[in-house]
N, C-alpha and C positions, 0 to 999 in steps of 0.2 A: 063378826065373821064366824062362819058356822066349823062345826069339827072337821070336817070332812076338806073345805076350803085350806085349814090350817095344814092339815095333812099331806097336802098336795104340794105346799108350798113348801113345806121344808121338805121334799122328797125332792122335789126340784136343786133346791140348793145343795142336796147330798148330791145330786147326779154332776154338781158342776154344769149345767147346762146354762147358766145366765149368762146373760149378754151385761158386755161392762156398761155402767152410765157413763152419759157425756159429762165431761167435770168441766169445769171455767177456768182452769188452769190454760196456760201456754199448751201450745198447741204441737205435736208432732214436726218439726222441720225435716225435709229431706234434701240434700246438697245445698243446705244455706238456705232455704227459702221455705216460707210455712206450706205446710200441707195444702195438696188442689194448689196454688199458687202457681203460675207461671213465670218464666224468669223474666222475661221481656215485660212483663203488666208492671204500671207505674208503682210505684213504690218498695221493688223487691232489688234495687241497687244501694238501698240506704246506707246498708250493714259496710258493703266495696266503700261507698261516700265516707263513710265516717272511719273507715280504716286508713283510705288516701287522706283524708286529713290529719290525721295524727305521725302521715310523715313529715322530718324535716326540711322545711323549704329551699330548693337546691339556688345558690345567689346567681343573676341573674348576668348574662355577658354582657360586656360591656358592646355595644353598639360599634360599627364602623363608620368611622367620619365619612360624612358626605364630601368633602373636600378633602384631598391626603396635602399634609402639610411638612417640607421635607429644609429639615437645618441647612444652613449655609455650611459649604467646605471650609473648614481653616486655612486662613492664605498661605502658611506656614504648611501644610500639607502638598497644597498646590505649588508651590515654587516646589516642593523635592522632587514631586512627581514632573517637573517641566522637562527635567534632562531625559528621563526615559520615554515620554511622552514623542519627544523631539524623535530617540534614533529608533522609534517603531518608525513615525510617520518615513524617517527615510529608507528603513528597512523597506518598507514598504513601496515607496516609490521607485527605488532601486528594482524592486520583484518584476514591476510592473512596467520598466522601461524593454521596448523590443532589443532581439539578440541585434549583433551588427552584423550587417550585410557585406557577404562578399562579393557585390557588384560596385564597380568603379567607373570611372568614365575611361574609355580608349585615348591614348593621344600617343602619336609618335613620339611628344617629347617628354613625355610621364614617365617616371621611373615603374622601372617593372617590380613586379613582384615577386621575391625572389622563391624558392624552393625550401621544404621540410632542411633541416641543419645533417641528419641521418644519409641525405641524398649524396653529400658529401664522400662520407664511408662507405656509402653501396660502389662510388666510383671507385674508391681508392681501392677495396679487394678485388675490384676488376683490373685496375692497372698492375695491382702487387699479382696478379696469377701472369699477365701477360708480360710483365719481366721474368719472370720464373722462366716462362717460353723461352725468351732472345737469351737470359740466361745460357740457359743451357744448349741453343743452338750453336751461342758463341765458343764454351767447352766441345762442342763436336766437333766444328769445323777447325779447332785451333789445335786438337788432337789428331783429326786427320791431317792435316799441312805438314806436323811433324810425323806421323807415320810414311810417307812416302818415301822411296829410296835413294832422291834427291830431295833434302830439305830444301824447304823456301826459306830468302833469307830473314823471313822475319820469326825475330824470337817467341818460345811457348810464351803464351801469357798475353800477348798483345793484343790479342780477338777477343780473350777472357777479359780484358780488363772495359774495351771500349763498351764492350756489349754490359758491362756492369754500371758503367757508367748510363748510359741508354737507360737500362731499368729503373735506376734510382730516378732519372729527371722524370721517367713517364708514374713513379710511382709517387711521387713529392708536388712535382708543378702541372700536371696536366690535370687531376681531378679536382686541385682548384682553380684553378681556370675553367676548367667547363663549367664549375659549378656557376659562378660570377658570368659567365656567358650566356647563362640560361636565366629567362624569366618567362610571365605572361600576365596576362591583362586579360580584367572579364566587366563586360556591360551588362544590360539588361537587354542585350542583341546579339552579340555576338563575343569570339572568343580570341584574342591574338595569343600565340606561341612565339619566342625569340628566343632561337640558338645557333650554336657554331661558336667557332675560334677563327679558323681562316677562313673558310664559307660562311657568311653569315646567312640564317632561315629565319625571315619573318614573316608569318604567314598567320590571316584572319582568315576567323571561320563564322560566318553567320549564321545563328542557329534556325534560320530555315529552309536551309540546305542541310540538315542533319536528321538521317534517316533512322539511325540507332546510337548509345552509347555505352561502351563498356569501362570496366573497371577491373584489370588483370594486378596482379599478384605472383610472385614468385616466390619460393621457399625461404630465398635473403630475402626480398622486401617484406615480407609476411615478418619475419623477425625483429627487423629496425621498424616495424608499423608503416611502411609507405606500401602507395598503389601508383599503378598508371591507369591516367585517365585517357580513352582513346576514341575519337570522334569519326563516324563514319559519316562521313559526305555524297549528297548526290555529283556523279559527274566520275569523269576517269582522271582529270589532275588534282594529286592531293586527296584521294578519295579517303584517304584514313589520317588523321593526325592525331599525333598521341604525346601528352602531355605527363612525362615519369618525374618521379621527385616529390608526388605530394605525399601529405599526410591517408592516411586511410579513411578518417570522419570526414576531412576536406574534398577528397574526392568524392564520396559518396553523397555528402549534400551540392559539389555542384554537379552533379549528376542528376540528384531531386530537382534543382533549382532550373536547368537547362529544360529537363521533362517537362515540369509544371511549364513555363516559357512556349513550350512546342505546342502544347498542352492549348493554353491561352490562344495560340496565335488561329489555332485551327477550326475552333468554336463561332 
C-alpha cells in the first residue's frame, strides 16, 4: 500500500467517519423479538413458550358427574320432620277450603236466622228514650189533676207510678221479644223477612223482582257495626222491604251476593 493510500486512511479514521462492521454476535432485539423480525412469523413466540412453561401447573377440577348421586334421608330425620310435615299439609288445606256461604235453603219450617246480638241494644235505647216519653207524660198529667181547684180523687203519684211501671216492661221485655221475633232466610233465589209480636210479617222476596239494593246506616248503628239491608221491589205491594239487625260485612256481601245473582240471571 502506497503513502498516500495509508494517508487517506488514517485521516478517515481521525474524521470518525467509518461505518461499524457487521459482528456474528447476537443480534439487536427490539420488543422481544430480533431485529427485521415480525411478531406473527414462526418462531418469535419461543421466548412467551418457554416463559408459560416455566409456570406452575394450576391442578386441574375435578369433573362433574354425569349422573348426580344423592344419600338416602335418615329415617330418624324423617319421623321428626313427619309432625311438621303433617300440620303444613293441613295449614294448607284449611287455606284452600271455600269461605261458607250464606245461602240456605227457604222452608216455612226451618229455623230462621236470627240477627247481629248488638240489634238487641239498638232496641233497648229505643225503648229506654220512649219510657223517658210516657215517663214524663205520666208526671204531667198527675201534676195537672192535682193543680185544679177541685182535686180528683185519685192520690199524687198514681199516674207517676203506672206510667213507671209501663216504661220499665217496654224497656226490659219488649226489645227482647222483638228481637226473638225477628229472623230471615236467604236462597240462591230469593229472600224471606219474619217479624212482629202480635202482627206477624212473613214476607219473600224473589231476587228477580229486585230493582235496586241499599245498605242504610245510622249514627247508633254505625256505632254498635250494624246496617239495614233494604230491597226495592218492582210492583206497588211491598215495594221496599228492609231487613235491620245485620252486621255491616254481612250486609254488604249479601248485597254483593244478591247483585252478582241479578247479575247472572240477566246474561
Amino acid at each position: 500500500m502506497s503513502d498516500r493510500d495509508q494517508q487517506d486512511q488514517s485521516g478517515e479514521n481521525d474524521k470518525g467517519d467509518t461505518k461499524p462492521s457487521s459482528s456474528s454476535g447476537p443480534s439487536r432485539q427490539l420488543f422481544g423479538h430480533r431485529t427485521g423480525a415480525k411478531p406473527w412469523e414462526p418462531g418469535q413466540r419461543s421466548g412467551a413458550s418457554a416463559a408459560s412453561s416455566d409456570r406452575p401447573a394450576q391442578a386441574a377440577s375435578a369433573p362433574y358427574p354425569r349422573d348426580a348421586q344423592y344419600a338416602p334421608r335418615p329415617q330418624a330425620d324423617l319421623q321428626a320432620a313427619a309432625p311438621a310435615m303433617g300440620a303444613n299439609r293441613q295449614a294448607s288445606a284449611a287455606s284452600q277450603e271455600p269461605a261458607p256461604s250464606i245461602f240456605s235453603e227457604v222452608d216455612d219450617e226451618a229455623e230462621l236466622t236470627k240477627l247481629h246480638p248488638n240489634y238487641k241494644l239498638l232496641m233497648r235505647i229505643g225503648a229506654v228514650i220512649l219510657g223517658f216519653v210516657i215517663l214524663v207524660v205520666g208526671l204531667a198529667v198527675d201534676g195537672a189533676l192535682q193543680a185544679e181547684e177541685v182535686p180528683m180523687p185519685i192520690p199524687f203519684g198514681v199516674i207517676t207510678g203506672l206510667a213507671t211501671l209501663l216504661a220499665l216492661f217496654i224497656i226490659i221485655r219488649i226489645p227482647l221479644a222483638r228481637y226473638n221475633a225477628r229472623g230471615y232466610q236467604i236462597s240462591r233465589d230469593r229472600l224471606r223477612v219474619v217479624r212482629g209480636i202480635m202482627w206477624r210479617s212473613d214476607t219473600i222476596v224473589p231476587f228477580g223482582r229486585i230493582q235496586h239494593i241499599d245498605v242504610d246506616q245510622g249514627p247508633i248503628e254505625r256505632a254498635l257495626g250494624l246496617a239495614t239491608l233494604t230491597l226495592h221491589t218492582a210492583g206497588s205491594h211491598n215495594a221496599s222491604v228492609s231487613l235491620p239487625g245485620l252486621g255491616h260485612d254481612l250486609a254488604v256481601q249479601m248485597r254483593e251476593e244478591i247483585r252478582a245473582h241479578i247479575k247472572r240471571e240477566s246474561m
